[in-house]
Structure formats: structure tokens, C-alpha cells
N, C-alpha and C positions, 0 to 999 in steps of 0.2 A: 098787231102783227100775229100771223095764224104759226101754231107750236108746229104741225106735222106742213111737210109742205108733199102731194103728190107730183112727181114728173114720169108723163108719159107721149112718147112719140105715136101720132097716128098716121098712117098712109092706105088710102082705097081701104078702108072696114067701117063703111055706112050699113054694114049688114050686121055688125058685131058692136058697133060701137056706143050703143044706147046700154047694153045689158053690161060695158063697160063703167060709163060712167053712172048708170044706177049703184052700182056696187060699191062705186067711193060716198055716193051722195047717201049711202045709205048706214054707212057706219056708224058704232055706237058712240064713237068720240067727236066732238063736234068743231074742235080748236084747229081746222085744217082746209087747205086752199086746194086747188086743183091746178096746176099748168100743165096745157098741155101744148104741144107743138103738132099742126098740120101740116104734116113734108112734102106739098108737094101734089096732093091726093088732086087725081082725074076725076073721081065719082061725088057725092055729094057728102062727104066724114063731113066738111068744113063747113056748110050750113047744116048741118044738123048742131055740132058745137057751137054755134053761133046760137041756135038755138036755145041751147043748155046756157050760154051767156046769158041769154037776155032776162033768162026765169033766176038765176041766180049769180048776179053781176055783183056781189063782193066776194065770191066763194070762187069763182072761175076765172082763170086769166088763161088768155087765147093767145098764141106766136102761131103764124102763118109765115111758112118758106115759099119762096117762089118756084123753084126748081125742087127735086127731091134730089136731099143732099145725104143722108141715110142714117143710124138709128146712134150710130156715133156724135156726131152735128148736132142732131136736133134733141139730145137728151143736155150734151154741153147747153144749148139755148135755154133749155129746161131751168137748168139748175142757176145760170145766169139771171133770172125773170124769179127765181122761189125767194120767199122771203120767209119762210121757215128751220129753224135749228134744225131739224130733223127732217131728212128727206126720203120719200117715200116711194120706191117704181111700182108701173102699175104698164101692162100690156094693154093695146088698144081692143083686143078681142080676148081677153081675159077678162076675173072676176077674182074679188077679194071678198072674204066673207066678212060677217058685217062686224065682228070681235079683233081684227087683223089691227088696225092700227092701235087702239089700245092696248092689246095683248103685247105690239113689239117696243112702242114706248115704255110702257110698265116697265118690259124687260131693261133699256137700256139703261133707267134711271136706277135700277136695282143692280147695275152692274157699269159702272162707270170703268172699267177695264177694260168694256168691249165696244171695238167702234162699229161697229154695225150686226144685224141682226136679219137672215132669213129665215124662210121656216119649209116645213115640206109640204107638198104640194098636189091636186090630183089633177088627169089629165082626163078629157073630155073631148068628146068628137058628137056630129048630128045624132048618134043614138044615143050614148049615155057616157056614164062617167066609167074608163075603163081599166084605169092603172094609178100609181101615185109614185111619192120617190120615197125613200129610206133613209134621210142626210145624217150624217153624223152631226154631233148635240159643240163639238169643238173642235173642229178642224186644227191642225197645225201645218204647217209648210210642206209637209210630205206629202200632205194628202191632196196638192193639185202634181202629183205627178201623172197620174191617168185621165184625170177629167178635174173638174171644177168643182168642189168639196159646199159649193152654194150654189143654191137657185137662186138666179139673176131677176126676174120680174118679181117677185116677193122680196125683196131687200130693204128695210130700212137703214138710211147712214145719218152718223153722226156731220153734219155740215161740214164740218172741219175736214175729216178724214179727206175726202172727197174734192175738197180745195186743197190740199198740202199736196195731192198727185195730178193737181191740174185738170181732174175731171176725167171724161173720155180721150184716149188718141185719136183722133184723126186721117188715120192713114186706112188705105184701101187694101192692105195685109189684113186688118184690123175685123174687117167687114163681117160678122157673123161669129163672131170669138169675142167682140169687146167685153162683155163680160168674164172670161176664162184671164185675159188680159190685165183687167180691171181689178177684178182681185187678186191675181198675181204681184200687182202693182204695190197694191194697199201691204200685203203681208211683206213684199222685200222693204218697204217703208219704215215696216217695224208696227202698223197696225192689227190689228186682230176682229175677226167677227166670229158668229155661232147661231145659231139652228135652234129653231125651237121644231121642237120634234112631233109639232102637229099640224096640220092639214089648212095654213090661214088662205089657202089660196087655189085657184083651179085654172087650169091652163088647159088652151083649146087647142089639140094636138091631134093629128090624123097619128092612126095607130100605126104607118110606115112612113111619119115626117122625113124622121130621119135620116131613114136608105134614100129619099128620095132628094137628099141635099146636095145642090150642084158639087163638083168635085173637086172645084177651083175656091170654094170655101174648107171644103177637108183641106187644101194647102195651106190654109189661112191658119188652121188650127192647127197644124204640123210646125211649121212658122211660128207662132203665138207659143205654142208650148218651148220651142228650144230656147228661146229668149226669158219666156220667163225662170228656166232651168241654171241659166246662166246665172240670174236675178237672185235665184234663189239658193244659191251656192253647192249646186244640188252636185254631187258626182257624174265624170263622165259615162262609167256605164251605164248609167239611168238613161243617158239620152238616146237611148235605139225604143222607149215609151211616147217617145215623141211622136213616132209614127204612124200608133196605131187610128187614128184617124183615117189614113188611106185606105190601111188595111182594111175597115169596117166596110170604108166604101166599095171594097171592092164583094164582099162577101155574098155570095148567091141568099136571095130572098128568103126563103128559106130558113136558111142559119142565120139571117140576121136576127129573124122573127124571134126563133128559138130560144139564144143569147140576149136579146133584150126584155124577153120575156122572163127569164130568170133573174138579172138583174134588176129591176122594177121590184120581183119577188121577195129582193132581200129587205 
């Protein structure tokens, strides 16, 4: 039975998804499995993974959905199908460098206080590598008042943690926030994670993802935060933080650039 177990959702990234799973197959730790779930993909992700089966058929286990059911569903399938303590996310058009799972293992076993562990991260488009994040090293409950105090695709969790909240939600609120959710979940649980404060991971990000996120997912996350504010016993005037989601959405190009460029900086 493999110690680390990776789960990662893939849909349409036959163009990203080799330099994907190079990157797990490439790590220095060896005691680790790969599941991954095909949601659904029109283009060819799914025989290229089938691929990757056949060359290394005890290390890779394949879930194929019929319909694309979306990254909630198919991460839940994920972690139903792992047969590892420790589980691992991994984006289908991302890249983990090749220290990333040793580094966050080490960390847990040296820290059995903490259920799970991210780390920071850079972000990368067709020219180069052009920004990265800043996480604080221990978050506490305060700190998802504005945003998510972790990055979600670099996450390793303690199995446990992870089943005690039932995994992903389910719902269509949910839809591009499950992570901000997910850990909000874990911490009114009374779990705790932390941030190792170097770079195990590279995420493939158009330098105006963001502004250019549908608006009906900014609801999502307007939504997702009140809830978890509730969860988190947080005071009411805190809740007018809730909405700054919208607000971003609405901000001319421009000023978003601006502000997001300063904060990346910190």
C-alpha cells in the first residue's frame, strides 16, 4: 500500500497533461500512487492516461466519468479510489517539483499537530515564469477572512482530516471556491494546516486569470465566504469582507493589474 497517495481531476488538458504527470513520476520519493479521474474530457487527456497506465500499471490508477461532473465530484472519486495515508493534490496542467512530496511528508511526520500542509507556489503562462504567492507559515481562523490563507493544488492532507469533513461538497454554490470551502470546513472542525514558505509547486496561470473569471463564480465565493464566517464564529461586522469578490470583479483592467501586482509582491 503506497504512503503518499496523489489525487487529481483532469478535463480537455491533452496539451498540458504529460508535463503534468511527468512531475509526480518524477519525484524523489518513491512510496506513492497516482489517481487520477478523467471528467468527462472531449479531447484525447483519456488515452494519453491510459497511456501512462499501461507503462506504469502499479503506480497509476485511472477513474473515468461519463459526463463532466466537475472538480468537486471528481476529486470526492479521487480520494474514494486512494489508498494512501497521506494525500496529495496535484492540477492536471500544473507541475510539482521533484523535492515536493518528500519536503511536505517530512514536514507532517515532524509535526503531528498539523493536518495538513501547503506550500507557496509560482505561477507560469506560454512565456515564463511570472509571479508566485507570499502564504503565511500558520494560518489561524482569521486569516480566511479575505481570501484562502492556502493554496489548494499544492496541499498535502492527513487522510483522516479529509474524511472527518466528508471530503468535497457537492453543490453548484460550491463550484470554483471548493477549496476556500474546504478549508474553511477543516479549520471550524477544529483541524489546523501551515505553509511551508517555499516554492514546491508551479501553477499555469494566464497573468488576467482572474479578472477574467465568470461573475457567477465571484457569487460563488461571496456565498462560500459568508458561510464559512458563520462557521467560523467570526463577528458580524466582518461580514461586509464577504463581498469583496464582486467588487474585484467589477474593477476596470487596469486597477486590477495594479493591485494584484502588489499583492503577489508581498
Amino acid at each position: 500500500m503506497p504512503e503518499v497517495s496523489f489525487i487529481m481531476g483532469a478535463y480537455n488538458c491533452e496539451c498540458y497533461i504529460k508535463e503534468s504527470m511527468d512531475s509526480m513520476l518524477s519525484q524523489d520519493f518513491e512510496d506513492f500512487e497516482i489517481v487520477v479521474c478523467d471528467d468527462g474530457s472531449k479531447d484525447s487527456t483519456f488515452e494519453i492516461l491510459a497511456r501512462y497506465k499501461e507503462k506504469w500499471p502499479d503506480k497509476i490508477v485511472i477513474i473515468q466519468n461519463k459526463d463532466n461532473k466537475g472538480l468537486n465530484a471528481t476529486l470526492n472519486s479521487c480520494i474514494g479510489a486512494a489508498r494512501g495515508e497521506y494525500l496529495a493534490r496535484q492540477d492536471a496542467d500544473d507541475m510539482s517539483c521533484p523535492n515536493r512530496i518528500r519536503m511536505q511528508l517530512d514536514f507532517l511526520q515532524k509535526n503531528p499537530e498539523i493536518d495538513f500542509v501547503s506550500s507557496d507556489m509560482l505561477f507560469f503562462d506560454a512565456g515564463d515564469t511570472w509571479g508566485g504567492t507570499a502564504v503565511k507559515e500558520f494560518p489561524v481562523a482569521r486569516d480566511f477572512l479575505k481570501s484562502s490563507p492556502f493554496c489548494h493544488a499544492p496541499t498535502m492532507f492527513r487522510r483522516g482530516c479529509l474524511i472527518s469533513v466528508n471530503g468535497y461538497l457537492e453543490k453548484k454554490r460550491l463550484l470554483r471556491v471548493e477549496d476556500y470551502d474546504l478549508f474553511s470546513r477543516l479549520y471550524a472542525a477544529g483541524f489546523v494546516g501551515a505553509n511551508i514558505k517555499k516554492p514546491l509547486y508551479s501553477m499555469r496561470d494566464g497573468r488576467e486569470a482572474e479578472q477574467r473569471r465568470a461573475y457567477k463564480f465571484r457569487v460563488n465565493a461571496a456565498v462560500a465566504r459568508l458561510v464559512a464566517y458563520s462557521s467560523l464564529n467570526f463577528p458580524f461586522y466582518l461580514y461586509p469582507y464577504a463581498f469583496r469578490p464582486l467588487i474585484v470583479g467589477a474593477l476596470p483592467k487596469p486597477v486590477y493589474r495594479f493591485l494584484r501586482g502588489k499583492r503577489l509582491a508581498r
